[in-house]
C-alpha positions, 0 to 999 in steps of 0.5 A: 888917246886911250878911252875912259871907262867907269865901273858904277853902281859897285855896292863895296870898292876896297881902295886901300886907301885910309883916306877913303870912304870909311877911313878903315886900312880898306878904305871901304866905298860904298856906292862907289865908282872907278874910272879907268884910262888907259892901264890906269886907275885914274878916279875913284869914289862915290858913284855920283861925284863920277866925271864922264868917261866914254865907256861904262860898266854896270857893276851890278851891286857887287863888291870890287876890290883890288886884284890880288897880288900872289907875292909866293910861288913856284911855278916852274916846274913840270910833273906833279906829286900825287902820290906823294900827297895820297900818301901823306894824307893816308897816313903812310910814310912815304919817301919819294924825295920830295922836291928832288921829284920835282927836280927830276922832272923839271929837267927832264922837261922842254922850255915850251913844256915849261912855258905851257905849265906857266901859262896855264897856272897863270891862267887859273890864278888869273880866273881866280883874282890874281893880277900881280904874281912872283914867282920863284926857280928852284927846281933846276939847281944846274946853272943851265935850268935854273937860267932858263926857268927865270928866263921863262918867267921873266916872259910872263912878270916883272917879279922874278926870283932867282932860287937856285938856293931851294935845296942843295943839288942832288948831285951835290948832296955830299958836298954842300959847300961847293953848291953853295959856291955855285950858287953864289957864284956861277949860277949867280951871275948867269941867272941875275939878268932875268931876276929881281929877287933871290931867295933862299930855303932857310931851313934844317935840311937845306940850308943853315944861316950862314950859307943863306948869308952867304947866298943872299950877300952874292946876290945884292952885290948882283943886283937882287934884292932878298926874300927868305923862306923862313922859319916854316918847319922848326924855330931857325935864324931866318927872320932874323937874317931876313930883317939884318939884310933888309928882305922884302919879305920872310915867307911862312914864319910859322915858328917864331918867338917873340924876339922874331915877332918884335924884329918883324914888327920894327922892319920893312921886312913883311911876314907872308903867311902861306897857309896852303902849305899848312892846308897842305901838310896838315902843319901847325898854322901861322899865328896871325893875329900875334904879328898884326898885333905887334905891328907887323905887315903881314901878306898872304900869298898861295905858295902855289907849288907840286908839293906842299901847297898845290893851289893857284887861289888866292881866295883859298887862303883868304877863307883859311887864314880868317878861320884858322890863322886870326884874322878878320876878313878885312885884314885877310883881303888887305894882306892879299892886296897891299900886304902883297904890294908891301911884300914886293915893295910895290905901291902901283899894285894892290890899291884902287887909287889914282896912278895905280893900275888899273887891276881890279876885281869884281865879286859876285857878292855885294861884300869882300867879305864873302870871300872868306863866308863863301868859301870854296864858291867861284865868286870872281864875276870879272877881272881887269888886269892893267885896264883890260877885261881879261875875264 
């Protein structure tokens, strides 16, 4: 039988569960208390209603919330882009070939080269908050290295994306037709065992709505569910492809009328915001506040990637999206917790509620709102993933 632990004298418990404590979308705590068993939350609430457990945690009179679920990124591939972004930041035109670098090097790299890149990214978002992490393929774009990549991944969570469809392959750049082909075809059926989602780059210069179509259609009659990069660096037909096929989720939507808004807002299908990117590019930011507004789930993640958003920190982007994208610090930590479970279509992640895992983290600070008026502070004091203290 697998021991209890309680996490007392927590000053602030994000649940995310309206029921709870304030009745607010956090479900704020105060004074609160968590019994873990096994991999499991099994109680939470205040800390002197708390049943007996045969371990205790002192937390301290710090803030705990749920650990963060990271529902975008990219994290298989080998080389970086330094000089790509030195550039970009100096003002100088530059032409590398952007994710074709990557792609270069990724090929170029062995399976345990890969693995240990993973692992170590893994590790520095975990460090961070992270306890629930996507992550996509995408930088092989042969049938061989893309299989590899997701079984690479597939070692490390459960959240695998199939992204063959991230651009067309180099050696196939003169015939996009016939990557479209493999990739719905070939390509598909090798990579659909060690996935869960497909995903495809939905954006001029790579691929147009209907080849998207076409790519995602393959890929539920797989057995993959969509995910879109959509609408990220001009207006485009990604959002609504994404909510006509039912995608968990249409990621960036930085250009978006009000007819994408209001698609967003009467689906399933959840806006992930990526500020990194725009961090990164020194691009237009989301607009928040507009797809809240009109009823939207909204989910911030770090699109963690060589090129444009080189961050594993959640954190990061909570502090840019309630400076620069609108929202309120409590929404901010809500999309980059439930928004990210909604994204992933979880509800064993992302909340601090009996049945849930046990994935929580503790926050030197006695506000989650700290994370947001800190920036840049490691303030992550603790981390359990799945009932155990990893840091």
């Amino acid at each position: 039988m697998s021991s209890s632990t309680v996490i007392t004298n927590i000053a602030a418990l994000v649940t995310n569960d309206p029921s709870l404590g304030d009745h607010s979308p956090l479900g704020l705590v105060r004074d609160a208390a968590v019994v873990i068993e096994g991999d499991r939350v099994a109680w939470t609430g205040e800390s002197s209603k708390a049943p007996a457990t045969d371990n205790r945690v002192d937390a301290g009179g710090r803030a705990v919330l749920p650990g963060f679920v990271d529902s975008h990124s990219h994290l298989l591939f080998a080389g970086d882009r330094t000089e790509e972004f030195n550039a970009r930041m100096s003002g100088r035109p530059y032409s590398a070939g952007g994710i074709r670098t990557t792609v270069a090097a990724t090929r170029a790299a062995s399976d345990a080269e890969l693995e240990a890149s993973l692992t170590r990214y893994l590790a520095e978002a975990l460090r961070q908050g992270t306890t629930t992490f996507e992550t996509k393929s995408g930088y092989g774009l042969t049938t061989a290295d893309e299989s590899r990549a997701l079984r690479v991944a597939a070692r490390h969570t459960d959240e695998v994306t199939f992204l063959g469809a991230h651009i067309v392959a180099p050696e196939l750049a003169d015939d996009p037709a016939a990557y479209v082909d493999l990739v719905s075809g070939e390509m598909l059926d090798a990579c659909a065992p060690h996935a869960r989602w497909i995903d495809v780059f939905c954006e001029k210069g790579a691929f147009d709505g209907d080849q998207a179509r076409a790519i995602l259609t393959a890929g539920k009659a797989k057995g993959l569910h969509p995910r879109i990069h959509a609408n990220q660096l001009s207006h485009g037909p990604g959002v609504q492809l994404a909510v006509e096929l039912d995608a968990a989720s249409a990621d960036h939507c930085t250009h978006l009328t009000d007819a994408d808004v209001d698609a967003l807002a009467g689906s399933r299908t959840v806006a992930t915001l990526l500020p990194g990117a725009e961090f990164s590019t020194r691009a237009q930011w989301p607009d928040a506040r507009r797809l809240i507004d009109a009823g939207a789930t909204v989910a911030l993640s770090t699109d963690c990637n060589p090129g444009s958003s080189f961050t594993s920190s959640v954190p990061f982007c909570i502090a840019l999206a309630v400076r620069d994208m609108g929202m309120t610090p409590d929404e901010a930590v809500w999309s980059a917790t439930a928004g990210g479970a909604a994204a992933l279509r979880r509800d064993d992640v992302g909340r601090l509620t009996p049945g849930a895992y046990a994935d929580l983290t503790l926050l030197d600070a006695p506000s989650h709102v700290h994370l947001a008026y800190r920036p840049g502070v490691p303030l992550v004091a603790g981390v359990w993933r799945r009932g155990v203290r990893r840091v």
